[in-house]
N, C-alpha and C positions, 0 to 999 in steps of 0.2 A: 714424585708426588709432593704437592706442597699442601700444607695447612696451616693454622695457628704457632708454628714454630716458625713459619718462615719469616725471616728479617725483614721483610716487605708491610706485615702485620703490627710491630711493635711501635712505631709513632702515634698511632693510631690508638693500640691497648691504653697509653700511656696518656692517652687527651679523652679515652672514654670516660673515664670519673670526672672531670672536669665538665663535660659537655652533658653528662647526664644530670651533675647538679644542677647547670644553667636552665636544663628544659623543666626540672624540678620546680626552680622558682619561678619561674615565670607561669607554670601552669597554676598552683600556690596564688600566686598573682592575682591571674585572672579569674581561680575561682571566688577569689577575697570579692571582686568589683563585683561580679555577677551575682553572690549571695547580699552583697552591700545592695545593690539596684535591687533587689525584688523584695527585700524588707525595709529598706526606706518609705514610708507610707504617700509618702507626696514629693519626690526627687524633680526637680525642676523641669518644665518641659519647657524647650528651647525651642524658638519660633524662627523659621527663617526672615530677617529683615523686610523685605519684598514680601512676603508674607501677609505680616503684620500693615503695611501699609496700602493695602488692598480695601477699596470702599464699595459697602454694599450696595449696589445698586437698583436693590427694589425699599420703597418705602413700605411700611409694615400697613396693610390694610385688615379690616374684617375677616375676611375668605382667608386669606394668607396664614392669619394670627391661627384661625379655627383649626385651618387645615394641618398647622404647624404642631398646635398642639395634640390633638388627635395620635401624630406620627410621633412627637415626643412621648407620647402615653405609652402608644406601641412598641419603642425601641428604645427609651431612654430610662424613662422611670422607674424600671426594674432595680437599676443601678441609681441612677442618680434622684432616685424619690418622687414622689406626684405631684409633688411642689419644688422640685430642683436642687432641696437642698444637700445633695450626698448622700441621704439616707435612706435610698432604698431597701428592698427586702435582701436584697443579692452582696450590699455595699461592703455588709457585716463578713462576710466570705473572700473579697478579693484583698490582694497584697496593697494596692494601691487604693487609697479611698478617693470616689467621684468627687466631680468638682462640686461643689457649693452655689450654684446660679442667684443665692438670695443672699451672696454677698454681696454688700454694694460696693465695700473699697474694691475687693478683686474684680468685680464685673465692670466698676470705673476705670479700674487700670488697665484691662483686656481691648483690643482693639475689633471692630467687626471681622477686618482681613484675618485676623489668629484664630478667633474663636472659629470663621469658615474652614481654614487650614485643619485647625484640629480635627473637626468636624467629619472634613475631607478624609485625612490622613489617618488618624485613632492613634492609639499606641496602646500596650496590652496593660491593661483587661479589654482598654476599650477599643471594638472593633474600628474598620475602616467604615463611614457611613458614604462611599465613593458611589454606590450605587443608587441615590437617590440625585436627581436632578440636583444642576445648579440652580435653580429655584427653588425646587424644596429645601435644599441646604439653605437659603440665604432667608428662609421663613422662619426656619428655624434659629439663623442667629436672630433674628427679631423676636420670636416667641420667647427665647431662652433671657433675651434684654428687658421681657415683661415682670419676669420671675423677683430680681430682685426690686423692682418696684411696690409688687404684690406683697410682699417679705414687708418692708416697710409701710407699709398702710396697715399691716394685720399687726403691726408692734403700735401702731398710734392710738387703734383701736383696743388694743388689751389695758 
C-alpha cells in the first residue's frame, strides 16, 4: 500500500509551498487589474486601427437625423442624457461614466469608423447595439455628431 510516505510523493511536498505561493500572486494580480478596470471611471477604450478608418457612407439627411434620434431617445439617453451629454438618469449608477457627445474636442478627435465600431461592439455598462442595422448605426453616428454642435450654439446663446 502506498500513500503520502511514499518516496515518490516528496519532490513534489517540497515544490507545494513554492507553487502555491506563485498561484497566490498571480491570482492577487489579477484581482488588483480587475477591481482597478471597474473603478477607473473612464479607462481608455482602444479602437481597432481598421476600425477607426472606416468612412461613413450615408450623408446625414432629415429622415435619418429624425429617425436617429427617436432611437437615441429610446436606447441611449437613459445613459448618456437627452442631450448627449453623459448625464443621464442611470449615468449616476454605473462604474463607468457615458461618453460626453457635446464635447467638441473629444467628438473632433473621434473618427466616424470608432464611434460606428463602438456603437457596434459596446463594452460594459454599454450594451452591444449589433442588432440595429448598418444604417441605423451610421444615423446614429450622424445624429450623435449633431449633439456637440447643439452644445455649442446653446453656450453662444447663454
Amino acid at each position: 500500500m502506498t500513500g503520502w510516505n511514499d518516496r515518490k510523493w516528496v519532490p513534489w511536498l517540497r515544490r507545494g509551498p513554492g507553487i502555491l505561493a506563485v498561484l497566490m500572486v498571480l491570482a492577487l494580480a489579477g484581482a488588483r487589474v480587475a477591481a482597478a478596470q471597474q473603478t477607473e471611471p473612464n479607462p481608455p477604450w482602444p479602437v481597432p486601427e481598421d476600425a477607426k478608418k472606416v468612412k461613413n457612407p450615408l450623408k446625414p439627411t432629415p429622415e435619418g437625423l429624425t429617425a436617429a434620434a427617436q432611437r437615441f431617445r429610446e436606447n441611449c439617453a437613459l445613459c448618456h442624457g437627452k442631450d448627449g451629454s453623459g448625464d443621464g438618469p442611470a449615468a449616476k449608477s454605473l462604474n463607468r461614466k457615458p461618453a460626453n457627445f457635446t464635447d467638441s474636442k473629444t467628438m473632433k478627435k473621434a473618427t466616424d469608423g470608432e464611434l460606428f465600431w463602438k456603437i457596434t461592439t459596446g463594452r460594459l455598462p454599454m450594451p452591444t447595439w449589433s442588432q440595429f442595422s448598418e444604417t441605423e448605426r451610421w444615423e446614429l453616428v450622424n445624429y450623435i455628431r449633431t449633439l456637440a454642435g447643439k452644445a455649442a450654439a446653446d453656450k453662444k446663446e447663454e
